[in-house]
Legacy VTK file of the C-alpha trace (Angstrom):
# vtk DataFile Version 3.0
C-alpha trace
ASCII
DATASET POLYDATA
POINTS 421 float
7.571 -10.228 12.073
6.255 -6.908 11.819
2.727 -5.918 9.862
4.340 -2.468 7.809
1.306 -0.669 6.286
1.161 3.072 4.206
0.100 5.916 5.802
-0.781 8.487 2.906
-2.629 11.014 4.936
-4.078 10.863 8.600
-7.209 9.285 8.220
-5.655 6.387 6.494
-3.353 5.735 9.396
-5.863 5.605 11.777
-7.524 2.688 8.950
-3.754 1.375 9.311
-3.705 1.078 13.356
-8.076 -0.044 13.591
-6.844 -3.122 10.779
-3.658 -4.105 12.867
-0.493 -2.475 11.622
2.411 -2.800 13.838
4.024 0.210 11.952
3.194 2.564 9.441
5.469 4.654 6.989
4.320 8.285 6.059
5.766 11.901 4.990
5.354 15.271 5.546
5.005 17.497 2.926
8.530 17.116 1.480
11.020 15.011 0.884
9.006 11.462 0.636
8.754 9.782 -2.623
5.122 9.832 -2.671
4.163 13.830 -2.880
0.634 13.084 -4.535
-0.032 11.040 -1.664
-1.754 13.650 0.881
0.326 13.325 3.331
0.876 15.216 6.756
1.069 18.842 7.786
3.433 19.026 11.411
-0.255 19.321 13.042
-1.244 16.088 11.027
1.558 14.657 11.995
1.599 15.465 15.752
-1.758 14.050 15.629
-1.078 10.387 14.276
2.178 9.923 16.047
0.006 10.703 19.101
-2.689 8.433 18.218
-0.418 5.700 16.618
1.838 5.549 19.696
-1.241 5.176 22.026
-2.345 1.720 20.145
1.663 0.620 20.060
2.040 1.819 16.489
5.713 2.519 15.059
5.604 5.486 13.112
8.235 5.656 10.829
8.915 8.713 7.878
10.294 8.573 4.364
12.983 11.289 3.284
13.940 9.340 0.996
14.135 11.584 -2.251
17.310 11.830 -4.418
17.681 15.622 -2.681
19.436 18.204 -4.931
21.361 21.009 -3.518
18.253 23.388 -2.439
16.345 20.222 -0.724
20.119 19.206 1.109
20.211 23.396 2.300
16.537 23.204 3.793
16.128 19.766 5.035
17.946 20.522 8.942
14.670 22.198 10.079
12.412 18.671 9.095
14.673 16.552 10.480
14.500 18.391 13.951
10.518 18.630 14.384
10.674 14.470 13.148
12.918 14.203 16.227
11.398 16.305 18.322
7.981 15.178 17.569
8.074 11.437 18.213
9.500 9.727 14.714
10.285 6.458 15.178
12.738 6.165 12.493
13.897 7.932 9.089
13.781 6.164 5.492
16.552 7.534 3.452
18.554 6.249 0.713
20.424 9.819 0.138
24.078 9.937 1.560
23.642 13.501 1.814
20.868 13.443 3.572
22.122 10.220 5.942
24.717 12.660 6.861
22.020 15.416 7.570
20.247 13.128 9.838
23.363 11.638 11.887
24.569 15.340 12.528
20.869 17.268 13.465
19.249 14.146 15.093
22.052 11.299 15.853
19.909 9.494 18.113
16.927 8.853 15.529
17.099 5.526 13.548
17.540 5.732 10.070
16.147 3.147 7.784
17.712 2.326 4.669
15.127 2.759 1.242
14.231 0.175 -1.282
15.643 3.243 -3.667
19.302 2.709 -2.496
19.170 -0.529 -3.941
20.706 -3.129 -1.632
21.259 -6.272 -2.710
23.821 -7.589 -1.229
25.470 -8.384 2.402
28.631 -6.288 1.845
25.973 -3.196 1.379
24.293 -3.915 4.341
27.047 -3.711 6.047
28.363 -0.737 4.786
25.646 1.480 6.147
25.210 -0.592 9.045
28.783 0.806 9.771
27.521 4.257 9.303
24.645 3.360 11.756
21.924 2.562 9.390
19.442 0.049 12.250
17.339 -1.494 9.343
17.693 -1.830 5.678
14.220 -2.426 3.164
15.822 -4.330 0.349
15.639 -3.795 -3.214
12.632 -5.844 -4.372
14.930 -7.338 -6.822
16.328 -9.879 -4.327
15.552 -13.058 -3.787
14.461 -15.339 -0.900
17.480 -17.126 -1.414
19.854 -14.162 -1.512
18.153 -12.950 1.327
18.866 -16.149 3.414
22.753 -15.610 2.595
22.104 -11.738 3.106
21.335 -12.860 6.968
23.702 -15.129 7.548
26.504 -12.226 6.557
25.024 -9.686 8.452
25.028 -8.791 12.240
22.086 -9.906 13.938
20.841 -6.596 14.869
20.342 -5.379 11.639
16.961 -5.496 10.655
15.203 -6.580 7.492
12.842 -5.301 5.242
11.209 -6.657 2.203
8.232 -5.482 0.430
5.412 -8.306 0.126
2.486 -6.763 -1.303
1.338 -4.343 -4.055
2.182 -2.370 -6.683
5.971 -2.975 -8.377
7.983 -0.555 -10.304
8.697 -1.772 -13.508
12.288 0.072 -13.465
15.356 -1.238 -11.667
14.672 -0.223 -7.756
12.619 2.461 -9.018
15.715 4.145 -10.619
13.387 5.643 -13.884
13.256 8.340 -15.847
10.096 7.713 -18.135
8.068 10.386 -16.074
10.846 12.629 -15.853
10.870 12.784 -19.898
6.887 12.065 -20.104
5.861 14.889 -18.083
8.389 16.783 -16.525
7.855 15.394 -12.905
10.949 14.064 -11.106
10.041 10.486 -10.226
12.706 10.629 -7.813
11.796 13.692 -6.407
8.718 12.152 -5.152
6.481 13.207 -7.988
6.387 10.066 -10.791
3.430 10.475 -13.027
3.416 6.652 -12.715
3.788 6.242 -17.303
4.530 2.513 -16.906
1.000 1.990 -16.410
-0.306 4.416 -19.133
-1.746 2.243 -22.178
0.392 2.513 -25.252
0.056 2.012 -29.039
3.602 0.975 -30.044
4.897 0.702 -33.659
7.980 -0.601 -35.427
9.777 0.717 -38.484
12.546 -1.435 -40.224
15.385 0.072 -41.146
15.165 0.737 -44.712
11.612 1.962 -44.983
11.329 4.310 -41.867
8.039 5.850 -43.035
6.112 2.592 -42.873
5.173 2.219 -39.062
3.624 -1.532 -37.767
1.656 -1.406 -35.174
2.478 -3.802 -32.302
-0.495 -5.454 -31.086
-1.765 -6.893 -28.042
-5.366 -6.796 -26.881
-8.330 -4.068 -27.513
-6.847 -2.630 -24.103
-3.831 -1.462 -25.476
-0.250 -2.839 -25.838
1.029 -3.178 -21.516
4.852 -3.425 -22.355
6.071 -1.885 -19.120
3.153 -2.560 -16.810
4.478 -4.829 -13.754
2.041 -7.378 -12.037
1.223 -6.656 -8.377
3.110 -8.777 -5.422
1.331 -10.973 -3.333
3.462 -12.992 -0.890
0.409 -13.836 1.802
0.706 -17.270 1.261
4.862 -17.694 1.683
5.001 -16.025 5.136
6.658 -19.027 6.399
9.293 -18.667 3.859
9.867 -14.945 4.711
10.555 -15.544 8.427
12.915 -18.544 7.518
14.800 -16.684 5.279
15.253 -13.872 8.343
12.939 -10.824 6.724
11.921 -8.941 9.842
9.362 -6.529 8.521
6.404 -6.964 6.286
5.994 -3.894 3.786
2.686 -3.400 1.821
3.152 -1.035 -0.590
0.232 1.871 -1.425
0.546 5.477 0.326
-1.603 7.107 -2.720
-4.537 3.907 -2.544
-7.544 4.247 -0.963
-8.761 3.110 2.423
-10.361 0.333 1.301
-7.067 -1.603 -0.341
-5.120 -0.615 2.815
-8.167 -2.079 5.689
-7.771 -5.013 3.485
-4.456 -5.703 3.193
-3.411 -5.310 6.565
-6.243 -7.364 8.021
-4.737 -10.455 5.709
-1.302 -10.102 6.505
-2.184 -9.532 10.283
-4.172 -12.532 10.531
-1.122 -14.188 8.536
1.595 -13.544 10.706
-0.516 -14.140 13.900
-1.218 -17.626 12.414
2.341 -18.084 11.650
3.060 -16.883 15.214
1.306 -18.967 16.774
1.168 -22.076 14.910
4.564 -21.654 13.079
5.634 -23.335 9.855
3.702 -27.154 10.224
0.679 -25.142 10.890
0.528 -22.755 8.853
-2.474 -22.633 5.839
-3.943 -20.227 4.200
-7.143 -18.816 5.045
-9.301 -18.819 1.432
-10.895 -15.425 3.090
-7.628 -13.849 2.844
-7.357 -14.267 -1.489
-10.825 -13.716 -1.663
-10.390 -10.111 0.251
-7.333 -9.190 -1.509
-9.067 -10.566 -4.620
-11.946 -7.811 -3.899
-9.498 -4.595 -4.283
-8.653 -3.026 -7.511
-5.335 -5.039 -8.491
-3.273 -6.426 -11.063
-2.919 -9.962 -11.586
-1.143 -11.038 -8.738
2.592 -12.832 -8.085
5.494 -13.878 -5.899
7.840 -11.192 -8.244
11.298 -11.612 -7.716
11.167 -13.660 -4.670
12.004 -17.077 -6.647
12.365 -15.850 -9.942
15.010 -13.490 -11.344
13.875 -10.221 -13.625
15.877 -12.077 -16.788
13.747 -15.694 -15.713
10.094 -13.406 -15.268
9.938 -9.828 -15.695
6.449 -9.827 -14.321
5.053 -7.986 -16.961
0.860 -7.847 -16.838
0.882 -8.782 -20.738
-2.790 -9.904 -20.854
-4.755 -6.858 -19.040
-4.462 -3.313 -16.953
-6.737 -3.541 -13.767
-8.873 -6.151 -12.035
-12.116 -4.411 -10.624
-14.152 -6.454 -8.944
-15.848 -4.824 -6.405
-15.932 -1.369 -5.518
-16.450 0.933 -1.926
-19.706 2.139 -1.636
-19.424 2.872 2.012
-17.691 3.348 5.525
-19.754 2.439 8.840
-19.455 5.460 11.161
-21.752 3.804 14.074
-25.178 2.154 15.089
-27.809 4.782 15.458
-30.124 2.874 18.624
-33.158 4.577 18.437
-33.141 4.215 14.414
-32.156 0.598 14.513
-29.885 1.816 11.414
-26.447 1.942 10.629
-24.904 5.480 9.734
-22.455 5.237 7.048
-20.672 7.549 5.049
-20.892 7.568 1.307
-18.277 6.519 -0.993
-20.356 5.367 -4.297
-23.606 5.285 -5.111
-25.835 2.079 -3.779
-29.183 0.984 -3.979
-31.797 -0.009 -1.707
-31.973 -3.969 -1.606
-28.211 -4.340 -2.741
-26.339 -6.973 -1.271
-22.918 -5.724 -0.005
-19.301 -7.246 0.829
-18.162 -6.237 4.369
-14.633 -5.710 5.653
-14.594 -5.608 9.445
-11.367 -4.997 11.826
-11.629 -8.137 13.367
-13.891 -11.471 11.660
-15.869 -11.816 8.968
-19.543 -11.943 8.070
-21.254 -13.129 5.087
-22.779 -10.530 2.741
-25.502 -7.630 3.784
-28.457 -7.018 1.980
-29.493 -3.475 2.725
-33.087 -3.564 2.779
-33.918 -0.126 3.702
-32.248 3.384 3.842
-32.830 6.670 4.929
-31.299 10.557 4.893
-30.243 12.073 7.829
-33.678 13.415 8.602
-35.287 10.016 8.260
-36.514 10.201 4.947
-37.125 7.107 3.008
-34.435 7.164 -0.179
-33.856 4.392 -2.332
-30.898 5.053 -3.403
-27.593 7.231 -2.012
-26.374 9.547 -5.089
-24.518 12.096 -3.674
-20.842 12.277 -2.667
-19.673 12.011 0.759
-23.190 11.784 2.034
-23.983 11.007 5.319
-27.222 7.700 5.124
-28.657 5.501 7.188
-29.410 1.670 6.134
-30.812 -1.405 7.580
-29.498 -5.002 6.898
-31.287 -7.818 6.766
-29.557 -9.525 9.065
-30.131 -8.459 12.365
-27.535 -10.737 14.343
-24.762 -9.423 12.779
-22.956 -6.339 14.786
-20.512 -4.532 12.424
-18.049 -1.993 14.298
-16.846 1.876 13.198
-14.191 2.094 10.283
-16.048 -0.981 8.660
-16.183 -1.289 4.751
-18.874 -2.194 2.552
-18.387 -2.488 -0.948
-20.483 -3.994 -4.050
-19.678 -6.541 -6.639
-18.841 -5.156 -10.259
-16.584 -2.677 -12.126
-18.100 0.848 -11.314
-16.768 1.918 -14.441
-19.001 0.584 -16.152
-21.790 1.823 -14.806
-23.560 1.748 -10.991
-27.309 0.159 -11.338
-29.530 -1.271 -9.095
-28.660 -5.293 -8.634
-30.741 -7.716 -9.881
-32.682 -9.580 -7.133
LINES 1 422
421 0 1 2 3 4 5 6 7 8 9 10 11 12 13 14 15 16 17 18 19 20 21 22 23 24 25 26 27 28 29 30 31 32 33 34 35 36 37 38 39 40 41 42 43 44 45 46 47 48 49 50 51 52 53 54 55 56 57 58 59 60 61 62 63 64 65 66 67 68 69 70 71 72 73 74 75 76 77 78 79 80 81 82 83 84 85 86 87 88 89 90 91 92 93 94 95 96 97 98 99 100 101 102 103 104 105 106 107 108 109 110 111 112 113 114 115 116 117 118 119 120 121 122 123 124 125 126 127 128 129 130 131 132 133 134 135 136 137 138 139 140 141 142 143 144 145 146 147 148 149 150 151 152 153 154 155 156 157 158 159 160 161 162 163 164 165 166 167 168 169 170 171 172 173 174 175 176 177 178 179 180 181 182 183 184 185 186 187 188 189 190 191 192 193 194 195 196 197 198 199 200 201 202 203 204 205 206 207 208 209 210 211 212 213 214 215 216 217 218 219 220 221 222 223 224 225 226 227 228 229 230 231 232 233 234 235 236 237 238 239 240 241 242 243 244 245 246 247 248 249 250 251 252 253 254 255 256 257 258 259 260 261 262 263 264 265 266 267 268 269 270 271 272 273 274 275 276 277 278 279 280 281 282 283 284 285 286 287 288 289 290 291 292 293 294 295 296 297 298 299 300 301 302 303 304 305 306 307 308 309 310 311 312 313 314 315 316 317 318 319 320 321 322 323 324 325 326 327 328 329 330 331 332 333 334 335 336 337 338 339 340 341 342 343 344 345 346 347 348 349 350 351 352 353 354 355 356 357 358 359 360 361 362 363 364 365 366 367 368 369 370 371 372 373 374 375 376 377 378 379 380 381 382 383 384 385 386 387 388 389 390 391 392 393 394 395 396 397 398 399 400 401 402 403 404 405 406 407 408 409 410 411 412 413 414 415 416 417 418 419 420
């Protein structure tokens, strides 16, 4: 099975290649659902096909908007530098721009979006007639219906699920609430994301419409559209049975951090799976407690056993878990210093003990016991953004590689103070 990560701007697909992707999904400018994602300029672009294709990386690009009749007229010219430029393959769930592709760039492989909502064999087929060469299914469908989906389907035809992340909380993504909220066309690319705003909700009966209730859950707020996040690490034996082909973890506009992290697990998972198939297959207790590390919601299987009407997945109880946050990225061993450099992300302290996220392996915790500027001075602390520091660990048989991650236990948002030690 393949390893599918996000690719929301260039520096996060190199993170998406260093952690083990065996494909990445990304946009240019226009036409991919995700426009507040960063995304690539044609130079950008260039640039991590180039480097993608030199590790064995699949790069594959979403133009997969609902397009209206201006984005259908100017859409010819995108297609062409995708084809010309090394795409692997196209997402689109637009006929109209299906049709674009076939005529400008026949030979480029066109993936079928989660947003054209298949859920079912006979639509499979249907744009496997029209020369679709892999379809990601609508998240509503299940393990089982995906099992019957395969057996109806010619063998060719690849499969798609998302497995991890964020889920909308509307119907394939088919919503409007941003649309009316703010104005921004969540099908153009631009949702606003409301179904994870907090809301006070009230209630008014019939016959005394001035007299609002209030409809209570927590001190948080009232979460009555906010959807859990998906999780399916630990039932990758169950995808591959039921003939999924590719492993999608959702997150263009997240950090670095959730994406090293996320692909190292489900790496490691299908490796294991790989190589010790279905009898020996168990899950590795580092791989929860690393996706257990990254901002999240509560975690589950979504639709994958149970339908919407059985479990909407609604997070009823609370918004986001934070339990640790990034406070750095390794950017090499300085010799002569006997000091890691690192690149600032938040602020840390001298003497804090921090998580680390390597490419390959694990270590325990790091404390840093001393740290310096970039002209050697002695700092006990690293408050500015983006800052370039150097820090030695305690432990001095540990070697921790380029593009690592360190982060530190708590919610930053409540405040970043020294540890107790």
């Amino acid at each position: 099975m393949e390893v599918l990560s996000p690719a929301g701007s260039l520096a996060k697909l190199k993170v998406a290649v260093r952690y083990g992707a065996d494909a990445v999904y990304m946009a240019l400018k226009r036409f991919g659902l995700r426009s507040f994602s960063e995304n690539f300029t044609h130079e950008e672009f260039i640039e991590g096909v180039n480097f993608a294709h030199a590790h064995g990386v699949k790069c594959y690009v979403t133009l997969n908007i609902l397009a209206t009749e201006s984005d259908i007229a100017s859409i010819d010219d995108e297609i062409r530098f995708l084809a010309d430029n090394g795409a692997d393959a196209v997402l689109v769930s637009d006929p109209g721009i299906f049709d674009r592709v076939r005529t400008v760039a026949p030979d480029l492989d066109i993936h079928i979006s989660t947003q054209a909502s298949v859920t079912n064999s006979g639509a499979v087929n249907f744009w496997a007639r029209q020369g679709a060469t892999r379809i990601v299914l609508a998240r509503e469908v299940s393990l089982a219906d995906i099992r019957r989906i395969r057996d109806n389907i010619p063998p060719e035809v690849e499969l798609e699920a998302f497995v991890h992340g964020a889920m909308c909380v509307a119907y394939s993504g088919r919503c409007l609430l941003s649309n009316y909220f703010t104005g921004r066309r969540s099908n153009g690319g631009a949702c606003a994301q409301p179904c994870r705003w907090e809301y006070n909700v009230y209630v008014a009966e019939q016959k005394r419409p001035d007299l609002l209730m209030p409809v209570e859950e927590d001190e948080r707020g009232t979460y009555v559209f906010g959807s859990k996040d998906l999780c399916m690490v630990e039932h990758i034996p169950e995808l591959a049975s039921a003939g999924v082909d590719s492993l999608k973890i959702e997150g263009r506009i997240k950090g670095e951090y959730y994406l090293a992290a996320s692909t190292k697990v489900y790496r490691e998972a299908v490796d294991l799976y790989d190589k010790a198939g279905e009898e020996g297959f168990a899950v590795d207790p580092r791989w929860t407690t690393l996706l257990d590390k990254v901002v999240h919601r509560d975690y589950s299987t979504g639709f994958f056993y149970n339908s919407p009407s059985e479990d909407a997945n609604i997070d009823e109880t609370k918004s986001y878990n934070k339990p640790a946050f990034l406070v750095g990225v390794i950017e090499g061993y300085d010799e002569a210093r006997r000091m890691y450099k690192v690149t600032q992300k938040n602020k840390l302290y001298e003497g804090d003990v921090l998580n680390v996220l390597m490419p390959e392996g694990y270590v325990e915790p790091v404390k840093a016991v001393r740290l310096e500027d970039e002209k050697g001075q002695h700092i006990e602390s690293t408050p500015h953004p983006e800052m370039t520091f150097f820090m030695e660990i305690d432990n001095k048989d540990v070697k921790i590689p380029e593009m690592s991650f360190l982060s530190r236990d708590g919610d930053k948002d409540e405040g970043i103070t020294r540890q107790a030690n």
